[in-house]
N, C-alpha and C positions, 0 to 999 in steps of 0.2 A: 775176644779176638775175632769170631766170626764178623760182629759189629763194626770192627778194621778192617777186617776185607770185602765189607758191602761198598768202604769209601773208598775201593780203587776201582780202576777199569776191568769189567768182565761185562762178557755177554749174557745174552738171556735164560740159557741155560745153565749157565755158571751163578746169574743170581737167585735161579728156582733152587739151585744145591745148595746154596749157602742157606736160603731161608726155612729149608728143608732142614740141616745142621742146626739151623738154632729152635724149630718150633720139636726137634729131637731130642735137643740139651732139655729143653723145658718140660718135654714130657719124661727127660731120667727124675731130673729135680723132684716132678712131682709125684714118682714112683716112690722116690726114696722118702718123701714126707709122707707120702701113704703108711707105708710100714712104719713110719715113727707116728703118723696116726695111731695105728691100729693100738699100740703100746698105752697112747693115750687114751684111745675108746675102754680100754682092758682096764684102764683106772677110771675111768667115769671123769675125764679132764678135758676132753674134747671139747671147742668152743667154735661155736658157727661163726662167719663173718657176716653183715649185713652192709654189703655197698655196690653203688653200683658197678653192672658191667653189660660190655655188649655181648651179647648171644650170636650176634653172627658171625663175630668175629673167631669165638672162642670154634665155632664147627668149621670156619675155614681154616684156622692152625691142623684144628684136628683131621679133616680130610685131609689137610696136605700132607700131614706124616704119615698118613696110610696110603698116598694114593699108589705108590711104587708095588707094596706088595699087593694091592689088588688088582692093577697094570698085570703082576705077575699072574693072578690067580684067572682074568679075565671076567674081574667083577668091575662093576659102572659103579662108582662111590658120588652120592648126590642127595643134596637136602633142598627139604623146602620148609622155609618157616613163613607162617601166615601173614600177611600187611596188620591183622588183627593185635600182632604181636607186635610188642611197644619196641624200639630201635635201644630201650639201654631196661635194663631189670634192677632190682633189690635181689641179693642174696650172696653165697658164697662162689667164685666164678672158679677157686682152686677145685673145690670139690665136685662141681660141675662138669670141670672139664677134666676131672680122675674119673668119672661115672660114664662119662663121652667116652674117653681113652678105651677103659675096661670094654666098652659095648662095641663096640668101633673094633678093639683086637680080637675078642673075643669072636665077635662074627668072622670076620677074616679069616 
């Protein structure tokens, strides 16, 4: 639905709330397969993914879901990832970016 309302007319800060609503769906989603993780780590069923994904992309979803309550708290939310560091990775990007979430709320 969110995805249907990017394709009408709104303004700029009508389209920061909308992407803000969807990079917040995605981080419920992947609360909730966290705890269906854990179920599966507690039976030794757990299976890493190996593909790529961009890194930069996954800490600007993730600063943008926190940037409001740290607006509130009057924290500056900002990363820097090295030129050294390749534009796309190998590895799991779900669990990645649950480890980003966790570190990210948890500071806040």
């Amino acid at each position: 639905m969110l995805d249907m309302l990017m394709d009408t007319v709104l303004d700029v800060t009508q389209q920061d709330y909308v992407r803000t609503a969807q990079a917040s769906g995605k981080a419920l989603v992947s609360l909730i397969n966290a705890v269906l993780d854990q179920a599966k780590i507690e039976s030794g069923k757990l299976e890493l993914e190996a593909v790529q994904f961009d890194l930069r992309e996954i800490f600007d979803d993730v600063l943008s879901l926190f940037s409001g309550k740290s607006q509130e708290k009057g924290i500056e939310l900002a990363v820097y990832i090295s030129a050294k560091v390749p534009e796309t990775l190998i590895g799991d990007p779900g669990r990645f970016r649950q480890i980003i979430t966790n570190l990210m709320g948890n500071s806040i």
